[in-house]
Residue, then its C-alpha position, 0 to 999 in steps of 0.5 A: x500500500x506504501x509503494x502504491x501511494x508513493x507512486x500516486x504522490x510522485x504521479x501527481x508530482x509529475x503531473x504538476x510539474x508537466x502542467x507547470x512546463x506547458x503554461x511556461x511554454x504558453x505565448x503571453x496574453x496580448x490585450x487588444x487595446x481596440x483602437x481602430x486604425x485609420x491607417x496601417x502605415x503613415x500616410x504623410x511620410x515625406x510630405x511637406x505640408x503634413x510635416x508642416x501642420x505636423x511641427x504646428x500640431x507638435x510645438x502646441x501640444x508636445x514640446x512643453x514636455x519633450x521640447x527639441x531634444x528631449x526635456x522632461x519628457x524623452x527625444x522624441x526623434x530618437x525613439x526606437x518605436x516606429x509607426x502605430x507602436x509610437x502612436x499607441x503611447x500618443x493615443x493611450x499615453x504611458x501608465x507610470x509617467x506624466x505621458x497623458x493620452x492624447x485618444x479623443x483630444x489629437x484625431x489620428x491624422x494629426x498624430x501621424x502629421x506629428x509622427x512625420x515631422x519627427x521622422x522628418x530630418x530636424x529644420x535648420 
């Protein structure tokens, strides 16, 4: 009788630990933030005009906090996030920092245009 629930303690052992391993090899839940998406990519790359209203859109609303190189807030031309990635913080804002979310006050068009004068080299 020992042996049999030796065998029942470390089968159960196993068993946990397999169940262990298969939710460590699980991919990890991703939350959909819902946004609905205008654009997939940036429709105003390159465009002169939209860069223009872009910087208009960034000296009103950004550059208290991120100013021309970084300030308070990081050097927003240095970013390593690209395309939506950077417009998701813009649009949710950043939880733990003073980045409010800009979703319901900037439309989408605009925070491409600002995204555009970022992406454009610096004016001189």
């Amino acid at each position: 009788m020992r042996t049999f629930t030796t065998i029942l303690c470390a089968s159960g052992m196993l068993l946990a630990a397999g169940e262990a391993a298969a939710q460590a090899h699980q991919p990890p839940k991703i939350e959909a933030d819902g946004y609905v998406w205008e654009h997939t990519d940036n429709p105003y790359s390159g465009n002169a005009d939209a860069i223009a209203e872009g910087q208009r859109v960034y000296r009103s609303t950004c550059y208290i906090c991120h100013a021309d190189t970084g300030s308070r807030g990081p050097n927003l031309r240095k970013s390593k996030l690209k395309g939506q990635a950077f417009l998701k913080i813009v649009i949710n804002g950043r939880k733990g920092t003073q980045m409010p979310a800009w979703k319901g006050k900037l439309t989408e068009d605009e925070m491409w245009k600002v995204y555009s004068f970022l992406e454009a080299p610096p004016p001189q």
